[in-house]
Residue, then its C-alpha position, 0 to 999 in steps of 0.5 A: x508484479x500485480x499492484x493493486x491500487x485505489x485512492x478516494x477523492x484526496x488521493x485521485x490526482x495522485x492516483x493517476x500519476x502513480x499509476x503511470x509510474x507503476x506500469x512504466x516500472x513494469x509491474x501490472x496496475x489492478x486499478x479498483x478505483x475511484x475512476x473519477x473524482x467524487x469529493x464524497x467518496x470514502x477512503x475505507x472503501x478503496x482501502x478495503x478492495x486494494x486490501x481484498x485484493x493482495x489477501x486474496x492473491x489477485x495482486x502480490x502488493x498494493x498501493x492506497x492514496x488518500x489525505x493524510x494516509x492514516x485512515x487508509x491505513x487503519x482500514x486496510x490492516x483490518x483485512x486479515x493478511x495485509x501489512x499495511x504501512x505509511x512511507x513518507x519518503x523512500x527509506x520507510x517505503x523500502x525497509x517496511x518489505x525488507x523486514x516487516x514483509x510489508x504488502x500494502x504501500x499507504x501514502x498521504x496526497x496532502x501531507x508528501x510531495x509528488x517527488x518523494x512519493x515517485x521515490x517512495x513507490x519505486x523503493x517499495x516497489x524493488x524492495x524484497x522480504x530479507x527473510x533473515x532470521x530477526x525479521x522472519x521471528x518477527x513477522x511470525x510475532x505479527x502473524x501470531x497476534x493477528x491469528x489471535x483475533x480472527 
C-alpha cells in the first residue's frame, strides 16, 4: 500500500520514525514533507498534500503528524474524500477503518507516546473496511452530507 505522509515542525521527529515503520511493514511511504525542520511551518499545508494525495488516488491511506493533531485533522477533512481521524492508541486507529472507512491517520507528537504511536500506525495500517451493512449505511450518511457541501 501507498502511505502518504507529512508532519510540520511539532511532528518532524516523529515523522521520520514513522516513516521508518511504515516502509519496515511493507507499505511504500509518498513522504510530502517537511524534509527539515522549520519551527515556522504550518500543519494546514502538510495536511492539505497528504490529504490531496489519498483524494486523488496517488496514496491509498495517509498519515499526518502535528502538535496536538486536532488542526491537522480540521484541515485535512476539508478535502473532498478524506476521513480523517485522531487515534491516540491502537484501538481508535484500527476501528476508525474497520467501520468509518477511515483514509487518513492523525496523530498528535506532543500529547501520545512514540510506543503507542508505533501501535497505533501498525493497527491502522493492517485494519480493513468491514463492509458490513451498519458501517456501509453509515458511511453513505457521511458521504451524503459531504456531497451536500461541495
Amino acid at each position: 500500500m501507498k502511505i502518504a505522509l507529512g508532519a510540520d515542525h511539532a511532528g518532524f521527529e516523529l515523522k521520520q520514525e514513522l516513516a521508518k515503520e511504515i516502509a519496515k511493514a511493507g507499505h511504500e511511504v509518498v513522504d510530502l514533507g517537511a524534509h527539515e525542520y522549520d519551527a515556522l511551518d504550518d500543519y494546514p499545508d502538510f495536511s492539505a498534500l497528504v490529504a490531496d494525495a489519498v483524494a486523488g488516488g496517488q496514496a491509498e491511506r495517509g498519515v499526518v503528524v502535528c502538535g496536538s493533531g486536532i488542526g491537522a485533522c480540521i484541515a485535512a477533512n476539508k478535502v473532498d474524500g478524506v476521513r480523517a481521524g485522531i487515534a491516540i492508541e491502537s484501538y481508535t486507529a484500527r476501528q476508525g477503518v474497520e467501520h468509518d472507512d477511515m483514509n487518513v491517520l492523525v496523530l498528535g507528537a506532543r500529547v501520545t507516546g512514540v510506543e503507542v504511536v508505533r501501535e497505533a500506525l501498525h493497527s491502522f495500517l493492517n485494519a480493513k473496511f468491514s463492509g458490513e451493512e451498519r458501517h456501509v449505511r453509515r458511511l453513505n450518511k457521511v458521504l451524503a452530507i459531504e456531497k451536500r457541501h461541495q
